[in-house]
Residue frames as a rotation matrix with the C-alpha (Angstrom) as fourth column:
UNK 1
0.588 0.809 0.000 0.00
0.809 -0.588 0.000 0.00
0.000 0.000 -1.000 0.00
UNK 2
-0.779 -0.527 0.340 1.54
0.553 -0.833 -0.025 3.57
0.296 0.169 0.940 -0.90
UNK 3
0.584 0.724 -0.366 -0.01
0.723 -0.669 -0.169 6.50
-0.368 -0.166 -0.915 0.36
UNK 4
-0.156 -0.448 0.880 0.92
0.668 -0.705 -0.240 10.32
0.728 0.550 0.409 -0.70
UNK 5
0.838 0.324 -0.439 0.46
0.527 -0.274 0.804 11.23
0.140 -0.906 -0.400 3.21
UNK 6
0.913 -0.330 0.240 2.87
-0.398 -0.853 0.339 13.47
0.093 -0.405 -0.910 5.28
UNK 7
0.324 -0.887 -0.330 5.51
-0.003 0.348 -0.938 10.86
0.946 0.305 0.110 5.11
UNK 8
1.000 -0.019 -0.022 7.74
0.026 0.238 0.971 9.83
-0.014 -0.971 0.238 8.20
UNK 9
0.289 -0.919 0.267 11.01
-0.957 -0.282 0.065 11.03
0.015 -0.274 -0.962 9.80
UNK 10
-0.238 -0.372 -0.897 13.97
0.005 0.923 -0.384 7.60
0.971 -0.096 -0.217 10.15
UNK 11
-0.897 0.160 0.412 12.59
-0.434 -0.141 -0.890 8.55
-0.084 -0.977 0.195 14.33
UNK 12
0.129 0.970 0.206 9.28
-0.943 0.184 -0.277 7.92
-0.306 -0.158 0.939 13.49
UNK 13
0.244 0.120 -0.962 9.89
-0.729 0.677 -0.100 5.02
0.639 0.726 0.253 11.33
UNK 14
-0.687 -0.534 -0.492 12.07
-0.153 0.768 -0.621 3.06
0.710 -0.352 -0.610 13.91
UNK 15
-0.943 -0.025 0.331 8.98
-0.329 -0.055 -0.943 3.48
0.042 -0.998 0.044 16.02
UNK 16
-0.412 0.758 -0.506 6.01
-0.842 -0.104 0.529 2.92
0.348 0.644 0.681 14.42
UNK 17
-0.268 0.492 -0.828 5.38
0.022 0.863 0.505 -0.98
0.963 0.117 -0.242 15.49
UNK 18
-0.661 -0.262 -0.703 4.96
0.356 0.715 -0.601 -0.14
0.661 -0.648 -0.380 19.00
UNK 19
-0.129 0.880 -0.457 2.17
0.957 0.232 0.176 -0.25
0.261 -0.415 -0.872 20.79
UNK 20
0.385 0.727 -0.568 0.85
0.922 -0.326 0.208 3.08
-0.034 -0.604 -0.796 21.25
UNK 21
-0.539 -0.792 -0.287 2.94
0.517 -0.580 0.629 4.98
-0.665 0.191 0.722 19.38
UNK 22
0.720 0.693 0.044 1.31
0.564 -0.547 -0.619 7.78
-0.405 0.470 -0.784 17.76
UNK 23
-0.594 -0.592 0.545 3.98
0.694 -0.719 -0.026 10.16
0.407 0.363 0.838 15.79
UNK 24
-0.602 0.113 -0.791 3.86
0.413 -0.804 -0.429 13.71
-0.684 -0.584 0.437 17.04
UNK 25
-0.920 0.011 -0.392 2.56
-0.274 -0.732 0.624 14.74
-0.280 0.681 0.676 13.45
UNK 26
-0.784 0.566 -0.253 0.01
-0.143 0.232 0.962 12.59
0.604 0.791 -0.101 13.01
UNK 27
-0.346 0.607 -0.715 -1.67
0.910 0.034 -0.412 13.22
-0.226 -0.794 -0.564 16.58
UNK 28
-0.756 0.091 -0.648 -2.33
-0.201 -0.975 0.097 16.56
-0.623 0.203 0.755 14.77
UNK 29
-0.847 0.083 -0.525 -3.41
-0.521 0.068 0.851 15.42
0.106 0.994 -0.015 11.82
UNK 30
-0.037 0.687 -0.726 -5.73
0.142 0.722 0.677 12.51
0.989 -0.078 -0.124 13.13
UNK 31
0.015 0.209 0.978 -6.66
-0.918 -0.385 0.096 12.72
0.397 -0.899 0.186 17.04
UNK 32
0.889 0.451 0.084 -8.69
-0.449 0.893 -0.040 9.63
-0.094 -0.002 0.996 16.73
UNK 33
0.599 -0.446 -0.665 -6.80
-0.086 0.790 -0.607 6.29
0.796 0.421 0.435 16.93
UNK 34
0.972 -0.107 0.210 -5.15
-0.189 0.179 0.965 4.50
-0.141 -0.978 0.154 19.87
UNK 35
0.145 -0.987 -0.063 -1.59
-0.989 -0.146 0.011 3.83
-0.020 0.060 -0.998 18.22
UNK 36
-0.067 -0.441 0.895 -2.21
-0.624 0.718 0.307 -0.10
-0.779 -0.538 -0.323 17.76
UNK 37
0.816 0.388 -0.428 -3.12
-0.512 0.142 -0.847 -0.59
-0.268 0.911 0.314 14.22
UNK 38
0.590 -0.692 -0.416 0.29
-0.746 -0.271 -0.608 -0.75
0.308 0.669 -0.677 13.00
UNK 39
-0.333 -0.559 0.759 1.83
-0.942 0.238 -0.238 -3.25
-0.048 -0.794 -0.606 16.08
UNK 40
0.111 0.848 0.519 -1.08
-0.508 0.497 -0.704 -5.27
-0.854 -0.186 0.485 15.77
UNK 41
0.965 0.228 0.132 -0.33
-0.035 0.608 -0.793 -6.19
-0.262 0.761 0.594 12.01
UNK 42
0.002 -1.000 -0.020 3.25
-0.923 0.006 -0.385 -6.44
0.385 0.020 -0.923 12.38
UNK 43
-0.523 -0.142 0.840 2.36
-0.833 0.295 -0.469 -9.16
-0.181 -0.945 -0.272 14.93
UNK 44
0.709 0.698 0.098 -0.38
-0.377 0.493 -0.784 -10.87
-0.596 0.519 0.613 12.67
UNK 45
0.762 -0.352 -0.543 1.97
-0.644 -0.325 -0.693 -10.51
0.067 0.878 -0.474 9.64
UNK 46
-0.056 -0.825 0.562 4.66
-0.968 -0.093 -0.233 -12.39
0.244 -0.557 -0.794 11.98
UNK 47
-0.353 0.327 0.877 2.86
-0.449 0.763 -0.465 -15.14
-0.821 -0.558 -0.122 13.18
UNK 48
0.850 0.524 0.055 2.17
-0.109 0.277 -0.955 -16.15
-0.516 0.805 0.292 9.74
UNK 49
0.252 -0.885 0.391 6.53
0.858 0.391 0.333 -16.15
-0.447 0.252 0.858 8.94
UNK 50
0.429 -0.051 0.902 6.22
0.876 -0.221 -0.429 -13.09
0.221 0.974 -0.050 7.47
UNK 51
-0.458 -0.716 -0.527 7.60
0.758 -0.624 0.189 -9.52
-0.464 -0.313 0.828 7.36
UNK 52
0.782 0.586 0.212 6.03
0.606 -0.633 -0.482 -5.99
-0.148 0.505 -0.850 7.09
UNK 53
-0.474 -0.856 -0.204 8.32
0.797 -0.516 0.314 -3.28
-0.374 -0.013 0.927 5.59
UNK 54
0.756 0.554 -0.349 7.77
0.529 -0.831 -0.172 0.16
-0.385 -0.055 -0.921 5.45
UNK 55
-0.199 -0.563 0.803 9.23
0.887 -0.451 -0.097 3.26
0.417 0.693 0.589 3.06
UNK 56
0.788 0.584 0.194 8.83
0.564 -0.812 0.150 6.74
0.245 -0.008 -0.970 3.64
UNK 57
-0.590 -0.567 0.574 9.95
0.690 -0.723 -0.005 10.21
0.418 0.393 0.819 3.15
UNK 58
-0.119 0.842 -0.526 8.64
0.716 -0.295 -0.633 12.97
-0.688 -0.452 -0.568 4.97
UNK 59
-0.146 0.450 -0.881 6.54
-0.406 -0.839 -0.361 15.30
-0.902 0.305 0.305 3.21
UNK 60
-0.385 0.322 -0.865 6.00
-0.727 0.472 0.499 12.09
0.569 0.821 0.053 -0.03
UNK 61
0.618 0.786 0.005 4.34
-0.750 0.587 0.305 9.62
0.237 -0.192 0.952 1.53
UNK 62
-0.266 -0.462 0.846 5.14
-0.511 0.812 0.283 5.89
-0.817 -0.357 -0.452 3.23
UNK 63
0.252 0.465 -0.849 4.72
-0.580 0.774 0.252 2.45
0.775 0.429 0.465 1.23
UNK 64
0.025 0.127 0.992 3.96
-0.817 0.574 -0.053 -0.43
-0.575 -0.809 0.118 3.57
UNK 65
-0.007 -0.080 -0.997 4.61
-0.814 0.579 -0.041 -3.85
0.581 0.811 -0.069 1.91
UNK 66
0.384 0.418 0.823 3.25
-0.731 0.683 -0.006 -7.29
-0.564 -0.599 0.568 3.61
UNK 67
-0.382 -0.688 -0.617 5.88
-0.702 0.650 -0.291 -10.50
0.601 0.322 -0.731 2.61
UNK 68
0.578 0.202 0.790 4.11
-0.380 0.924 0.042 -14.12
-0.722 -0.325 0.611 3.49
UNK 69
-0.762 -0.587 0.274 5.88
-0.381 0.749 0.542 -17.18
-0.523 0.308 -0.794 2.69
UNK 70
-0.278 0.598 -0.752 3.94
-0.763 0.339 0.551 -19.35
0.584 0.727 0.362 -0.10
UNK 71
0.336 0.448 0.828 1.58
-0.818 0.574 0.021 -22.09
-0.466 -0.685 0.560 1.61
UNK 72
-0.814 -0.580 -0.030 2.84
-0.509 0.687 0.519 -25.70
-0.280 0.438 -0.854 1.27
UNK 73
-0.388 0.644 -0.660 0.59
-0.812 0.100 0.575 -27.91
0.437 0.758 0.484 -0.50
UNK 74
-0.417 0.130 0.899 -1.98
-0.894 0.118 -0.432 -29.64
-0.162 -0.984 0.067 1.35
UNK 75
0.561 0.815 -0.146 -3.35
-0.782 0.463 -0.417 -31.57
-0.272 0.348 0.897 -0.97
UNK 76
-0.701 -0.596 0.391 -2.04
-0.486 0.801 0.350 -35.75
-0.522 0.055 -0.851 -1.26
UNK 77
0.567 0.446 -0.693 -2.95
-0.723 0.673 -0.157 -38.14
0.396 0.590 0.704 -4.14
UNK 78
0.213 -0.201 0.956 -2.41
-0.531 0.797 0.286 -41.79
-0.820 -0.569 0.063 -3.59
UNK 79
-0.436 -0.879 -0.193 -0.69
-0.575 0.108 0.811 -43.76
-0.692 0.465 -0.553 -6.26
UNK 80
-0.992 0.126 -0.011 -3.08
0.005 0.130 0.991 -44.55
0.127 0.983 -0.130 -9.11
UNK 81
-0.495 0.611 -0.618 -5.69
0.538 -0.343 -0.770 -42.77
-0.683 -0.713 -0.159 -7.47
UNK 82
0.275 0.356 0.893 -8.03
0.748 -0.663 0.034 -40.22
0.604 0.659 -0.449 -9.57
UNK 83
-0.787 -0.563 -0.252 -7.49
0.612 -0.661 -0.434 -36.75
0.078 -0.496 0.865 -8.47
């Protein structure tokens, strides 16, 4: 996901996954919102093998990119079986 939002300092960035972190700019910008969105799917994203990464420039926007491993194949034929 790319946005064209206010973009994030390399401070904010390193901080972003943790709980209740709110950047200073975007408690302006947005009141609303408890700081756990981001933590929360880092944690999901995790528990699944995977890895969220995050771009961003302030003042051009962030991209946020979500890396799962491929699922192994669940499915078993039996040796002149139909399928």
């Amino acid at each position: 996901m790319t946005d064209s939002g206010i973009g994030m300092t390399p401070e904010t960035r390193a901080r972003i996954f943790e709980k209740f972190y709110r950047a200073p700019d975007v408690k302006i910008a947005e009141p609303r919102g408890l700081g756990l969105g981001l933590a929360i799917t880092q944690r999901l994203v995790a528990a699944h093998g995977g890895h969220l990464d995050v771009e961003s420039q302030p003042g051009v926007g962030s991209t946020f990119r979500v890396r799962l491993p491929r699922a192994a194949s669940t499915v078993q034929y039996e040796a002149g079986g139909d399928r």
